[in-house]
C-alpha positions in Angstrom: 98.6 101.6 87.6 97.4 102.2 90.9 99.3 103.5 93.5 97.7 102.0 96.9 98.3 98.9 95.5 101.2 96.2 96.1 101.9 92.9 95.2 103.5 89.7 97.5 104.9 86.6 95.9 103.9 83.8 98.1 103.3 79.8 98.0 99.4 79.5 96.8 98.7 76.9 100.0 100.3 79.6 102.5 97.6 82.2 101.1 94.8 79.7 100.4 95.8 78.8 104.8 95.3 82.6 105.2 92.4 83.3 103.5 90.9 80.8 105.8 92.7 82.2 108.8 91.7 85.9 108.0 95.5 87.2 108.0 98.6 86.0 106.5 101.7 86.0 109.2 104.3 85.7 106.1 106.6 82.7 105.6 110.2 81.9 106.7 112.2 84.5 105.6 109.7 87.2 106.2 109.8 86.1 109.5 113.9 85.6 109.8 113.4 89.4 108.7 110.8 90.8 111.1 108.1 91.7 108.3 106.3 90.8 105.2 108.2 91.1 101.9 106.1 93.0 99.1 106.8 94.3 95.6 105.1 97.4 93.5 103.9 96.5 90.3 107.5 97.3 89.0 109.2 95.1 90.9 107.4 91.8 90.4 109.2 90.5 87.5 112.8 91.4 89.6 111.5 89.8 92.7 110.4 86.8 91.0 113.9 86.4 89.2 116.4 87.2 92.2 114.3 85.2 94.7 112.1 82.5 93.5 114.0 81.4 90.2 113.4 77.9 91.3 110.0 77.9 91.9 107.1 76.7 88.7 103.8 77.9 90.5 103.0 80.7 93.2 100.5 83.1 94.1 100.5 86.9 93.9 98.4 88.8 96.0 97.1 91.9 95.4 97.0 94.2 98.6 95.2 97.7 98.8 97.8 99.6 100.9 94.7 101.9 102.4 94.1 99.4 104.5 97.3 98.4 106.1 97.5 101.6 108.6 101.2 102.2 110.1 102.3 98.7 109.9 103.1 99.3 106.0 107.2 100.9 105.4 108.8 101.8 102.2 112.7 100.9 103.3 115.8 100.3 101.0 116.5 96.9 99.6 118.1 95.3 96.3 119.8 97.4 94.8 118.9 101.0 97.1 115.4 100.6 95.7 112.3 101.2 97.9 110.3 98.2 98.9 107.0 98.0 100.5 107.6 95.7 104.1 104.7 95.2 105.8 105.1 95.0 109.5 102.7 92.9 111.5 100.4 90.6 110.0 98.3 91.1 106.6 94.7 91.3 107.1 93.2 89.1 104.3 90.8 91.8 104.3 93.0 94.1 102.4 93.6 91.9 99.6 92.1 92.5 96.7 92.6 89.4 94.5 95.0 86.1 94.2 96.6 85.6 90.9 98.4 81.9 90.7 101.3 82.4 88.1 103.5 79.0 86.4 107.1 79.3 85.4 107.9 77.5 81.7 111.1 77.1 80.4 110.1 80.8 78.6 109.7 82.4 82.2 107.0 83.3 84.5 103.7 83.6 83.1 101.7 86.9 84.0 98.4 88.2 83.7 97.8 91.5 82.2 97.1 93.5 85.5 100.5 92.4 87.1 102.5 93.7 83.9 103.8 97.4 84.3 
């Protein structure tokens, strides 16, 4: 596992949109919140169960955290665990690779590298 590594759930055509754009702003709720949602490696398989349960195919992105500066905050969230919120916009940049991920009626579907 690597530790300057974390993970956002997001619709494939917002990231695809961002790539182009160079950053990602984030999507409704991050912006109802004030920053970007992100998950560690640990937390995927939660996240993607408490929050997009209804979805059947998204996009992960992997960010390298060495590259976010001060915007990046570890705060309390479900549960009193510590998520990564990114405040500000992502620099595409900083993302390392874009994983697109389908729900069956067995669950999400994850490659290796975003298993704990």
């Amino acid at each position: 596992m690597n530790a300057h590594l974390i993970y956002r759930i997001a619709d494939p055509a917002a990231l695809a949109a961002a790539s182009a754009a160079g950053s990602y702003e984030g999507e409704a709720h991050d912006r109802a919140d004030g920053f970007i949602h992100c998950s560690s490696l640990a937390q995927i398989a939660g996240t993607l169960e408490a929050h997009y349960a209804e979805n059947r195919r998204l996009a992960v992105a992997v960010i390298d955290t060495n590259e976010l500066g001060n915007t990046l905050k570890w705060e309390a969230s479900r549960g009193g665990e510590l998520f990564p919120h990114i405040y500000g916009p992502l620099p595409f940049s900083a993302v390392r690779a874009v994983h697109l991920i389908t729900r069956s009626e067995n669950g999400w579907r994850l490659p290796q590298e975003l298993c704990p």
